[in-house]
BAFI-3210 file (N, C-alpha, C; in Angstrom, 3 decimals, decimal comma, padded with zeros to 6 digits):
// residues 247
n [1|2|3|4|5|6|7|8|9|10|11|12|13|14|15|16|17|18|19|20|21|22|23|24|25|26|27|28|29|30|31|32|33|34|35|36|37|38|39|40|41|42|43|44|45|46|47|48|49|50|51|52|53|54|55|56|57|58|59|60|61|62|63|64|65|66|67|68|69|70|71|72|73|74|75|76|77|78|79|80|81|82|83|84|85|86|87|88|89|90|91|92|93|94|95|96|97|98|99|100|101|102|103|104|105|106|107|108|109|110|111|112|113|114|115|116|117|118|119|120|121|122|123|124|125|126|127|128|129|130|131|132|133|134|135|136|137|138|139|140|141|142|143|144|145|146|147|148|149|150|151|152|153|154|155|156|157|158|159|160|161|162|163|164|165|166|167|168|169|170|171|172|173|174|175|176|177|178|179|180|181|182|183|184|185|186|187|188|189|190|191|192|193|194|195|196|197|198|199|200|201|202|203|204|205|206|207|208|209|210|211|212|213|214|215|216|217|218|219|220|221|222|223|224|225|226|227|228|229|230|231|232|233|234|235|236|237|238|239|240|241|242|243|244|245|246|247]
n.u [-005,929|-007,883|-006,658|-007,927|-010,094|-009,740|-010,780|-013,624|-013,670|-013,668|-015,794|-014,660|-012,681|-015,294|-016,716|-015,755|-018,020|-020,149|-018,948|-018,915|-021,693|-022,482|-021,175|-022,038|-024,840|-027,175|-026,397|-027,075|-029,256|-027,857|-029,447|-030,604|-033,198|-033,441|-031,915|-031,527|-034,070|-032,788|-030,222|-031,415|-032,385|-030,240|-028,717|-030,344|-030,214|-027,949|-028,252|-029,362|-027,579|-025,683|-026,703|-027,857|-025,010|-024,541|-025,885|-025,116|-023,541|-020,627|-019,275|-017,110|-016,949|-013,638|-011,386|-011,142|-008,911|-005,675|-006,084|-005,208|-002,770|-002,896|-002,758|-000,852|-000,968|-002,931|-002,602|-002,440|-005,730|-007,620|-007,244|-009,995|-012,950|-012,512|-014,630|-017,738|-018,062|-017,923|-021,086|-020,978|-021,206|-022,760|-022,669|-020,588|-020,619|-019,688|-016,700|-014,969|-012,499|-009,636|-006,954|-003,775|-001,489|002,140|004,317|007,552|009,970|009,850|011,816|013,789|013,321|014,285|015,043|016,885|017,232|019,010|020,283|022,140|021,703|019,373|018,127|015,445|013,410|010,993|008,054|005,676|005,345|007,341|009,378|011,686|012,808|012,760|013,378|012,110|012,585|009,701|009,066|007,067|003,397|001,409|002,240|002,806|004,076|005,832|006,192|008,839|009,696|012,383|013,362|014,252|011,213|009,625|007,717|006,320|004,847|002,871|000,040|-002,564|-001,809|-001,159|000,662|000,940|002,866|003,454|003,356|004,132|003,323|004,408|003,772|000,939|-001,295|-001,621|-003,651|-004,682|-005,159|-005,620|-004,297|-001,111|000,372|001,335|000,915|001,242|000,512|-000,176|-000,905|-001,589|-000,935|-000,442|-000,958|001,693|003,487|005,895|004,914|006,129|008,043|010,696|010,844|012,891|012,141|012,595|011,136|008,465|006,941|004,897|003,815|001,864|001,000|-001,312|-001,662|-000,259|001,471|003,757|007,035|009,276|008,902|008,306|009,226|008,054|008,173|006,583|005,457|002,409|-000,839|-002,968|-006,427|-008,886|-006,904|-004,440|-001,118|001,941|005,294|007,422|010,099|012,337|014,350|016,190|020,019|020,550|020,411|018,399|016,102|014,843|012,715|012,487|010,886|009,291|006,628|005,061|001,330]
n.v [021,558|021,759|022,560|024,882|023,307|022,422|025,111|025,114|023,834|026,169|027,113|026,058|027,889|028,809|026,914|026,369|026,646|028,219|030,555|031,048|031,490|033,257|035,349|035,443|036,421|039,250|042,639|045,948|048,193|050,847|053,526|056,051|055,504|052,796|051,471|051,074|048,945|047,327|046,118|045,160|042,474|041,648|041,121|039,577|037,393|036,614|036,305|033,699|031,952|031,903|030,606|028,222|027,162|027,051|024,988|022,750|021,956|023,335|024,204|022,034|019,904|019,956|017,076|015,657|017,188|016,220|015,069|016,947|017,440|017,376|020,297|022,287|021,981|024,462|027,343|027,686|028,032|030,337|031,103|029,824|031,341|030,694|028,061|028,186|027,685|024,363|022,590|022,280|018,398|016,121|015,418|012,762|009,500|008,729|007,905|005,522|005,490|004,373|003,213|002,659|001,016|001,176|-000,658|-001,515|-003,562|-006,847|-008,380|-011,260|-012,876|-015,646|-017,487|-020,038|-022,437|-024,717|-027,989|-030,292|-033,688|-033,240|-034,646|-035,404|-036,074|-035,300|-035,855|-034,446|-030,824|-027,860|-028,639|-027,040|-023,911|-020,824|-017,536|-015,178|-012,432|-010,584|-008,981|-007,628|-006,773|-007,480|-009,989|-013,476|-016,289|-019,051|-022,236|-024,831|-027,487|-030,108|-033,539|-036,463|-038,288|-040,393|-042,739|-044,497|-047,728|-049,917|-050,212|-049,319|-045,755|-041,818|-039,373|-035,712|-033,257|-029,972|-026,363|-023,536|-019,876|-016,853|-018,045|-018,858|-021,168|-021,329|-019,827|-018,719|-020,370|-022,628|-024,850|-025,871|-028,955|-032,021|-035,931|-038,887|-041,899|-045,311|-048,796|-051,435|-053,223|-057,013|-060,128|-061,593|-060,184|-057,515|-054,782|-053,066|-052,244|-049,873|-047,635|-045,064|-042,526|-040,054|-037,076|-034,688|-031,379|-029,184|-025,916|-022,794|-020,079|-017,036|-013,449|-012,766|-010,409|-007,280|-007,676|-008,885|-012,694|-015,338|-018,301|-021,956|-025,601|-027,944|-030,615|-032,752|-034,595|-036,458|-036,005|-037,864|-040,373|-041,762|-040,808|-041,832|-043,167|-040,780|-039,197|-036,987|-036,333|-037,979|-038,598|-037,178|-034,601|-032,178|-029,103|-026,195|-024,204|-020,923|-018,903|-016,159|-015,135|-013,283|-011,948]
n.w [-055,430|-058,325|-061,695|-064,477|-066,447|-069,852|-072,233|-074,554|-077,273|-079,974|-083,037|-086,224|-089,135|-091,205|-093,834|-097,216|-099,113|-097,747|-097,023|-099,542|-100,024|-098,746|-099,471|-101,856|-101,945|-102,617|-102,568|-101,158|-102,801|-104,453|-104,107|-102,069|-100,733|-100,329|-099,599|-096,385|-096,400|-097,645|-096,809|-094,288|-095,241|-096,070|-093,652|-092,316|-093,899|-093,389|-090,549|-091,155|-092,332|-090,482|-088,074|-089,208|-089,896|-086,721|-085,841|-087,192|-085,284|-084,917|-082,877|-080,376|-077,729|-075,591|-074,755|-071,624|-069,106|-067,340|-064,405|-061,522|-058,789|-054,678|-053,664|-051,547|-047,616|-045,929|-043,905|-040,379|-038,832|-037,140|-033,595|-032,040|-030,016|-026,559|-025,021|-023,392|-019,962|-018,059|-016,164|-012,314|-011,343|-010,283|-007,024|-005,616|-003,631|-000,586|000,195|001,627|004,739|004,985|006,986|006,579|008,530|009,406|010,405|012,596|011,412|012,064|014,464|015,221|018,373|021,017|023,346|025,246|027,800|029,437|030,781|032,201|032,444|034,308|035,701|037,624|040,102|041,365|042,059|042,474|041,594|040,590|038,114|036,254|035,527|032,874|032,485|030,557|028,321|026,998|024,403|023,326|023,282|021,718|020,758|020,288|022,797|022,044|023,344|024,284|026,168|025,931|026,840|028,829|029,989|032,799|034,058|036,511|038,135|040,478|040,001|037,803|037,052|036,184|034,947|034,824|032,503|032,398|031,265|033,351|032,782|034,246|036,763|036,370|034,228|031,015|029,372|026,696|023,886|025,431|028,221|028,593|027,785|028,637|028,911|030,449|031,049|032,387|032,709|034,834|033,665|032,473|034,197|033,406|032,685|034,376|035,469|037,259|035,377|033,908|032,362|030,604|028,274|025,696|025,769|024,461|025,524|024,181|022,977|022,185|023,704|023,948|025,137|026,888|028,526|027,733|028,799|031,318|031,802|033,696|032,502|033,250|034,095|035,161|037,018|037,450|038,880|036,970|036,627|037,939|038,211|040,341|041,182|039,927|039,874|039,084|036,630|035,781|032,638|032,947|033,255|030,517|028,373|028,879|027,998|027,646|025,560|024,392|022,421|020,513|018,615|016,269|016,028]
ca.u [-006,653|-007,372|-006,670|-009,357|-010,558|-009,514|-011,497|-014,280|-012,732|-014,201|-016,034|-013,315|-013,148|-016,251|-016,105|-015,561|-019,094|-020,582|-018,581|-019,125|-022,872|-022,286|-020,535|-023,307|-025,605|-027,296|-026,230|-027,936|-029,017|-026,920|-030,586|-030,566|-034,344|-033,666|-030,367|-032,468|-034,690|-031,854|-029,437|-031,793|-032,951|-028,846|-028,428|-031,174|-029,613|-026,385|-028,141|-029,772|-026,624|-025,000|-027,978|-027,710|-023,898|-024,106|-026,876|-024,478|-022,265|-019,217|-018,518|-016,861|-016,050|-012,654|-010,759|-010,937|-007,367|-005,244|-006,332|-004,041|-001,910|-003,291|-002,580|-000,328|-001,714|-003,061|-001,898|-003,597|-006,411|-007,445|-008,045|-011,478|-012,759|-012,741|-016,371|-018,480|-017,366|-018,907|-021,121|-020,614|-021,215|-023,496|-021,755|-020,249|-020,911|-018,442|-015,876|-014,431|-011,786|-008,648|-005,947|-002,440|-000,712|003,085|005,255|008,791|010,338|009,804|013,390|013,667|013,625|013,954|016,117|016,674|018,138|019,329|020,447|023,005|021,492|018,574|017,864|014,576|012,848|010,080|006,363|004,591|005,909|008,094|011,029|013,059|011,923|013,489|012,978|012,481|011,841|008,891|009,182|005,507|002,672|000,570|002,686|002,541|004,862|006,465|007,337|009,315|010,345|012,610|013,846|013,492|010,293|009,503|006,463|006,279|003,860|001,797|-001,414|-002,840|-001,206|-001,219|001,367|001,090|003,928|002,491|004,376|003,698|003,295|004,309|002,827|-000,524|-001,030|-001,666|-005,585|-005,113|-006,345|-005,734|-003,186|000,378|000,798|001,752|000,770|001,852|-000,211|001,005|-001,662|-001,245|-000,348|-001,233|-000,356|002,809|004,136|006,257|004,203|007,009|009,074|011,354|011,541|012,817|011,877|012,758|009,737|008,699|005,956|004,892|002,443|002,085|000,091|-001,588|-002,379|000,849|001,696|005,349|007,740|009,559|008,341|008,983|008,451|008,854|007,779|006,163|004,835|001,435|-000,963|-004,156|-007,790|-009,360|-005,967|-003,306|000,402|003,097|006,744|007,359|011,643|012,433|015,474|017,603|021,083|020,632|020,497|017,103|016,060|013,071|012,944|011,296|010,251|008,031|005,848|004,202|-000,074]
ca.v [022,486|021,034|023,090|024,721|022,458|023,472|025,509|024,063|024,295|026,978|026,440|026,728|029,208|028,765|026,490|027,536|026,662|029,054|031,817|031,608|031,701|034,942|036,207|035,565|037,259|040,789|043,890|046,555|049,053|051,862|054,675|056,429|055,048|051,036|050,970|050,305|047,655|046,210|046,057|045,018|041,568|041,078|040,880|038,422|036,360|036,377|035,405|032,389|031,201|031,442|029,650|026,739|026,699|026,474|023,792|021,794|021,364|023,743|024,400|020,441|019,625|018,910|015,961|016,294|017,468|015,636|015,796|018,187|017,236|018,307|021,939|022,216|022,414|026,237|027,530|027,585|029,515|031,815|030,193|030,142|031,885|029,769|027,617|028,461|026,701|023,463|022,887|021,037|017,475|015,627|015,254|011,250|009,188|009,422|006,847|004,765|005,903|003,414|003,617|001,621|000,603|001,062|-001,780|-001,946|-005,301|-008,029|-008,454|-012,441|-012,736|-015,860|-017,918|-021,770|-022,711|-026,273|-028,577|-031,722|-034,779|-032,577|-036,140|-034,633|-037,243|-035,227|-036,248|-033,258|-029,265|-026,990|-029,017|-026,121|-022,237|-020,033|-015,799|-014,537|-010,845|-010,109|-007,113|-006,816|-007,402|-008,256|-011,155|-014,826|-017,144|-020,646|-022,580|-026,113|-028,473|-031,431|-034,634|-037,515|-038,620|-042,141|-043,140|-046,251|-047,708|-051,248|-050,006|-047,613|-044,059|-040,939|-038,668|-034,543|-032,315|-028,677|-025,196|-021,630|-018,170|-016,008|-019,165|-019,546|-021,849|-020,777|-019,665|-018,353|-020,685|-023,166|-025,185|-026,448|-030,094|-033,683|-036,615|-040,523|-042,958|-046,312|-049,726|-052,646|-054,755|-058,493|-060,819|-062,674|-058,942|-056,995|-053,685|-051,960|-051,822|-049,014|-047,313|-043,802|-042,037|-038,342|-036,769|-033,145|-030,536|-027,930|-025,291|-021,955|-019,310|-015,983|-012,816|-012,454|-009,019|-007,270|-007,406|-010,625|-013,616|-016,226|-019,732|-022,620|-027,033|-028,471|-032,421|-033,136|-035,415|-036,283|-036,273|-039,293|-041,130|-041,496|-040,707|-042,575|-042,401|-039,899|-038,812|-036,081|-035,240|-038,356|-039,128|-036,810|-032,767|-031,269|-027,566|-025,007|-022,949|-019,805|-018,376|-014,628|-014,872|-011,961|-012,903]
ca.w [-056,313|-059,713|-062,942|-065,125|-067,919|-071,279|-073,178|-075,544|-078,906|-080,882|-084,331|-087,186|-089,541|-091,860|-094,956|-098,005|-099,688|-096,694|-097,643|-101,223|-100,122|-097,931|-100,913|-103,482|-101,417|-103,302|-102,156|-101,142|-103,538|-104,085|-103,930|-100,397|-099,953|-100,422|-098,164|-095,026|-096,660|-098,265|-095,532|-093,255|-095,384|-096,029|-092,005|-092,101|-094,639|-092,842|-089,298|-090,944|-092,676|-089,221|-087,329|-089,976|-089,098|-085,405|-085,846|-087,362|-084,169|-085,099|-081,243|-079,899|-075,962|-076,205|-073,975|-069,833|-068,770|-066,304|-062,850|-060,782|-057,442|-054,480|-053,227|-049,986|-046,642|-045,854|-042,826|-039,240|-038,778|-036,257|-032,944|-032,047|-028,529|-025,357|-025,017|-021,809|-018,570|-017,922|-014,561|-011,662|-011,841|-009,393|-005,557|-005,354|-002,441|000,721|000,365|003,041|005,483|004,693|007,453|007,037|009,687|009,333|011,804|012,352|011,178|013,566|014,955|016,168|019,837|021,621|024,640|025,489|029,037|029,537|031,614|031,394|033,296|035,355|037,040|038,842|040,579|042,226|041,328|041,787|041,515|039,832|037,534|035,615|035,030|032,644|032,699|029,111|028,604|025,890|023,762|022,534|023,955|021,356|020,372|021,236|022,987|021,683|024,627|024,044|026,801|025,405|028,197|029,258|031,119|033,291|034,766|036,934|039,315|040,471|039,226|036,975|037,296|034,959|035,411|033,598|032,711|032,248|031,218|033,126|033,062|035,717|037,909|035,894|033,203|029,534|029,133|025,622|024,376|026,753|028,450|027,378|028,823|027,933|029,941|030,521|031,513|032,777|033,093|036,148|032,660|032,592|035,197|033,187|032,741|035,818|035,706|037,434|034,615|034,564|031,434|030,297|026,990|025,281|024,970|024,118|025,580|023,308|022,393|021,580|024,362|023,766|025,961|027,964|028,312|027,175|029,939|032,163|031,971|034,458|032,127|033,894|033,551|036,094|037,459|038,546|038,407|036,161|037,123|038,609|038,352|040,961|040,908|040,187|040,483|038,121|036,867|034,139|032,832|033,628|032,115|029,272|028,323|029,221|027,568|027,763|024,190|024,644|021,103|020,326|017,452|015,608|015,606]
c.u [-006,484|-007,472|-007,383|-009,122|-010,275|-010,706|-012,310|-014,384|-013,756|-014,817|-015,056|-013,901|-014,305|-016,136|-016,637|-017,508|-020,205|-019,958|-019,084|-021,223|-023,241|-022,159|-021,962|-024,059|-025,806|-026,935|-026,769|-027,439|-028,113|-028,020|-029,964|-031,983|-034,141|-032,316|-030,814|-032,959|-033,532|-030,422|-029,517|-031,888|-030,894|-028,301|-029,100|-030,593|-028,889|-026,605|-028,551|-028,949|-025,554|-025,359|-027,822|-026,435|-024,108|-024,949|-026,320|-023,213|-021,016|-018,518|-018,172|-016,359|-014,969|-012,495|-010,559|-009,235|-006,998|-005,261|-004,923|-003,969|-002,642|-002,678|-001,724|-001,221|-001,887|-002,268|-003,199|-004,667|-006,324|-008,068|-009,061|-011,755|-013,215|-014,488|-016,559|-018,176|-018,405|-019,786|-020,751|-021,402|-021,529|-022,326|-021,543|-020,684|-019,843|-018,049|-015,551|-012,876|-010,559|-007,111|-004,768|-001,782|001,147|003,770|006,212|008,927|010,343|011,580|013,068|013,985|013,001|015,348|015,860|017,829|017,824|020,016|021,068|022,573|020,922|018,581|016,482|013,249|011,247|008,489|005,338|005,559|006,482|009,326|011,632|011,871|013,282|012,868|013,541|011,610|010,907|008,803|007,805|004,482|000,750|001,102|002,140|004,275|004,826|006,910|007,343|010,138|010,974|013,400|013,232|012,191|010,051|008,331|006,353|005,007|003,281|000,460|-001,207|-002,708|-001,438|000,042|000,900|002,060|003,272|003,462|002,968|003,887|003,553|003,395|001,595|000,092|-001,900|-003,282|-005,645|-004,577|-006,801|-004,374|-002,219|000,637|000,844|001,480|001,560|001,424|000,368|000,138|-001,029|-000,374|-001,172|-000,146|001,150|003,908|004,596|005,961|004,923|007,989|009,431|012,086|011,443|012,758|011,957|011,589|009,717|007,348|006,003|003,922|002,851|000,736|-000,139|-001,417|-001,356|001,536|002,894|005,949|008,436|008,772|008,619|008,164|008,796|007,673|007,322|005,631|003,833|000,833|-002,828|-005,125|-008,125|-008,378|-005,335|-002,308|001,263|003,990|007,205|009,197|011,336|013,816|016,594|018,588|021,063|020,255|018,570|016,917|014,669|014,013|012,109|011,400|008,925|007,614|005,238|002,599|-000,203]
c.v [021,969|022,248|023,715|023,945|023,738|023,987|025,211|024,896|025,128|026,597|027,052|027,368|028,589|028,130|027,505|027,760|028,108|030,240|032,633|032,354|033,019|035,749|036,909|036,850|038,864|041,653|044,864|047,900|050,592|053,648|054,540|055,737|053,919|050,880|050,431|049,235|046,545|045,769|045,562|043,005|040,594|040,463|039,994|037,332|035,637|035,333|033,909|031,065|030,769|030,775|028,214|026,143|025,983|025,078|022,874|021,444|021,665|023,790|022,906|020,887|019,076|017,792|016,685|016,314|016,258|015,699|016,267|017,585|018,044|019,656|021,355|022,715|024,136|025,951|027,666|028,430|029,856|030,737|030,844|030,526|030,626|029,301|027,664|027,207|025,741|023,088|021,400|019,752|017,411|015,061|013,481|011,142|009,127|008,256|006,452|005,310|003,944|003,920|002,148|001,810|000,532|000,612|-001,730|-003,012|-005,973|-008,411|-010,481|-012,205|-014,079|-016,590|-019,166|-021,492|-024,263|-026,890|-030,046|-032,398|-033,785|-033,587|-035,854|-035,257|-036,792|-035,567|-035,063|-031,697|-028,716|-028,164|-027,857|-024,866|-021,895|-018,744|-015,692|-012,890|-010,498|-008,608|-006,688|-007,540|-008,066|-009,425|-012,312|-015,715|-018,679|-020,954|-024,289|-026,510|-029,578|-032,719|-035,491|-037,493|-040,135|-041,739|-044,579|-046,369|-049,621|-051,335|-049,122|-046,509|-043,393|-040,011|-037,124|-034,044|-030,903|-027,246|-024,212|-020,727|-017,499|-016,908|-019,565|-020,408|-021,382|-020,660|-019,053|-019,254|-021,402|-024,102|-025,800|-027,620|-031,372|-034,638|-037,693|-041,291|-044,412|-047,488|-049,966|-053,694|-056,116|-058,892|-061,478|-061,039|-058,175|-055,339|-052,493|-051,921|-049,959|-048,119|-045,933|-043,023|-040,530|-038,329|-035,441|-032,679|-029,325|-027,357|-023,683|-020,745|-017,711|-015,153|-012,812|-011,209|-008,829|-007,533|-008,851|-011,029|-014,763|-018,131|-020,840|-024,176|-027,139|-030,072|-032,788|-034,340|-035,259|-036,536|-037,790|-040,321|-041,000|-041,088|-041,688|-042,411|-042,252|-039,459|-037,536|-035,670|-036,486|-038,871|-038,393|-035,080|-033,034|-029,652|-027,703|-024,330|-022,165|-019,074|-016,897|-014,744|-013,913|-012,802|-012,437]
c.w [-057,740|-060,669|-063,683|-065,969|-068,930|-071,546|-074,361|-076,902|-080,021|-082,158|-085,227|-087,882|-090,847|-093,376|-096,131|-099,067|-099,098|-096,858|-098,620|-101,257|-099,400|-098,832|-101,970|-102,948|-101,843|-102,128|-101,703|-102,191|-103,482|-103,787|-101,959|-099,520|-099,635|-100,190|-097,041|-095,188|-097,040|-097,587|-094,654|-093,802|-095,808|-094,078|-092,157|-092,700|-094,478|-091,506|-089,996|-091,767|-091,401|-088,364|-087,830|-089,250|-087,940|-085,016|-086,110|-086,047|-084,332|-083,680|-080,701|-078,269|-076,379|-075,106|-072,563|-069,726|-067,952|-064,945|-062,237|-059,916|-056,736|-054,156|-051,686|-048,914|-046,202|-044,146|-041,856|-039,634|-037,703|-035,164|-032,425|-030,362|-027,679|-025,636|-023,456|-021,152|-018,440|-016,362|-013,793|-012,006|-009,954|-008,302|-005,396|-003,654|-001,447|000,346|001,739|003,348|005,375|005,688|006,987|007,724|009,152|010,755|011,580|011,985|012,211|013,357|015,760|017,547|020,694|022,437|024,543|026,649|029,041|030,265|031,303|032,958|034,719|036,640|038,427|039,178|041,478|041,448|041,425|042,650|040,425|039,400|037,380|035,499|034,086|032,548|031,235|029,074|026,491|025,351|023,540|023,318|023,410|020,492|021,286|021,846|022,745|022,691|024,012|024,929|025,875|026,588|028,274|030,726|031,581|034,608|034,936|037,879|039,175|039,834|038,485|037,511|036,059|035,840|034,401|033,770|031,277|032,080|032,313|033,340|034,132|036,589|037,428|034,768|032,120|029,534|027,690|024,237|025,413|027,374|027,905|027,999|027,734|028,555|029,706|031,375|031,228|033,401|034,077|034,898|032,677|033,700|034,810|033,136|033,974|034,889|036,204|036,932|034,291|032,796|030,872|028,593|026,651|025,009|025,226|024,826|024,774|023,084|022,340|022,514|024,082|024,687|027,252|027,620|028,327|028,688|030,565|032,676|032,507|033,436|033,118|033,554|034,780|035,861|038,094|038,010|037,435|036,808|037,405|038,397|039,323|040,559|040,886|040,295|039,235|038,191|035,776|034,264|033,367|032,656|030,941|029,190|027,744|028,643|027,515|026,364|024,027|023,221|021,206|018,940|017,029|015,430|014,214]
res [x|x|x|x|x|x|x|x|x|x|x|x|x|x|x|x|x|x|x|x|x|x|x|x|x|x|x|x|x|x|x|x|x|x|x|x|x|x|x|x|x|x|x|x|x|x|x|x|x|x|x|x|x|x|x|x|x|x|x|x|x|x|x|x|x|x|x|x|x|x|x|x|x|x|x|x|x|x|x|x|x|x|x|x|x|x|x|x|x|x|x|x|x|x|x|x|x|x|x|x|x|x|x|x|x|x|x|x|x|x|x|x|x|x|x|x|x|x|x|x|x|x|x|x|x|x|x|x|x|x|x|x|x|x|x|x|x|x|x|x|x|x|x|x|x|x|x|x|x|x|x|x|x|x|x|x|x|x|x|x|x|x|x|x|x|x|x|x|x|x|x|x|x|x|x|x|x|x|x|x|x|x|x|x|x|x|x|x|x|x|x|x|x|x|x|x|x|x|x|x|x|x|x|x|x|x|x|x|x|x|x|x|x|x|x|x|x|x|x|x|x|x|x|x|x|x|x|x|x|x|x|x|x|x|x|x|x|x|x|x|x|x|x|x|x|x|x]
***
């Protein structure tokens, strides 16, 4: 809130020449008739000595003050009445249905059975089984044979070594096998050399339901080849490693 402005400085008191000329000024007669007339042309005399004055600019603006600080904040006012309720608002489109799945922790679960110096000379059947019990049944199984294999013969042979399932063999996706194929050689070469090598079968089958599972290796032979004389497993430790994977 600013201040009022001073007050615009009054005209001073009347010089003295202006006086003296008030002064001079006749009288009115002292008769009862020529008091009115002469009274009346003294007032006149007076306004147009005071007219002259103010013409001369006796009244001055004085100097603008000092602007004022503001004012402290007022206090609240009054609160104002509630505003009319607003309307509904156009219906959204249906969202999507979002389920999550809550799983226990996959717990590891698997077995290895083994064998010191299997030595298993047959050419075609069952080598080794092991029984592993599956907890889930939409898991997968890891199966890993490790041993020696030997494939001999005069001519061309193939030998396979094949994992399976409760007696089938793996269809998801498809089978678990390893082979070893074995030329006639060249003529300066003896063909029925006799030699044994570690080697591994491995893979990884779907679509075997929870419960015991009879794994087991087997020895046959390959398509449009013969057999030869087929060992596994000699002189040295043989194992099956049965493994459960989460898909």
């Amino acid at each position: 809130m600013r201040p009022p402005q001073p007050a615009a400085l009054c005209a001073p008191p009347l010089p003295l020449p202006l006086l003296l000329l008030l002064l001079l000024l006749p009288r009115a007669p002292s008769g009862a008739s020529e008091v009115p007339r002469a009274k009346a042309k003294a007032q006149i005399r007076q306004r147009e000595v005071v007219d002259l004055y103010n013409g001369l600019g006796a009244c001055l603006q004085g100097p603008a003050g000092v602007p004022g600080r503001d004012g402290s904040p007022g206090a609240n006012g009054v609160p104002g009445t509630p505003g009319i309720p607003g309307r509904d608002g156009f219906k959204g489109e249906k969202g999507e249905c979002l389920r999550e799945s809550f799983e226990e922790a996959w717990t590891p679960n698997y077995k290895q059975c083994s064998w010191n110096a299997l030595n298993y000379g047959i050419d075609l059947g069952k080598i080794a089984e092991c029984t592993f019990t599956k907890m889930r049944s939409h898991s997968a199984l890891r199966v890993l044979f490790s041993g020696s294999l030997r494939l001999k013969c005069r001519s061309a042979c193939c030998q396979r070594w094949y994992f399976t399932f409760n007696g089938a063999e793996c269809a998801g996706p498809l089978p678990i096998e390893a082979i070893i194929y074995l030329d006639q050689g060249s003529p300066e070469l003896n063909s029925t050399i006799n030699i044994h090598r570690t080697s591994s079968v491995e893979g990884l089958c779907e679509g075997i339901g929870a419960g015991l599972v009879d794994v087991a290796i087997w020895v046959g032979t390959c398509s449009d080849y013969p057999k030869g004389d087929a060992s596994t497993g000699w002189n040295s430790v043989s194992r099956i490693i049965i493994e459960e994977l989460p898909k």
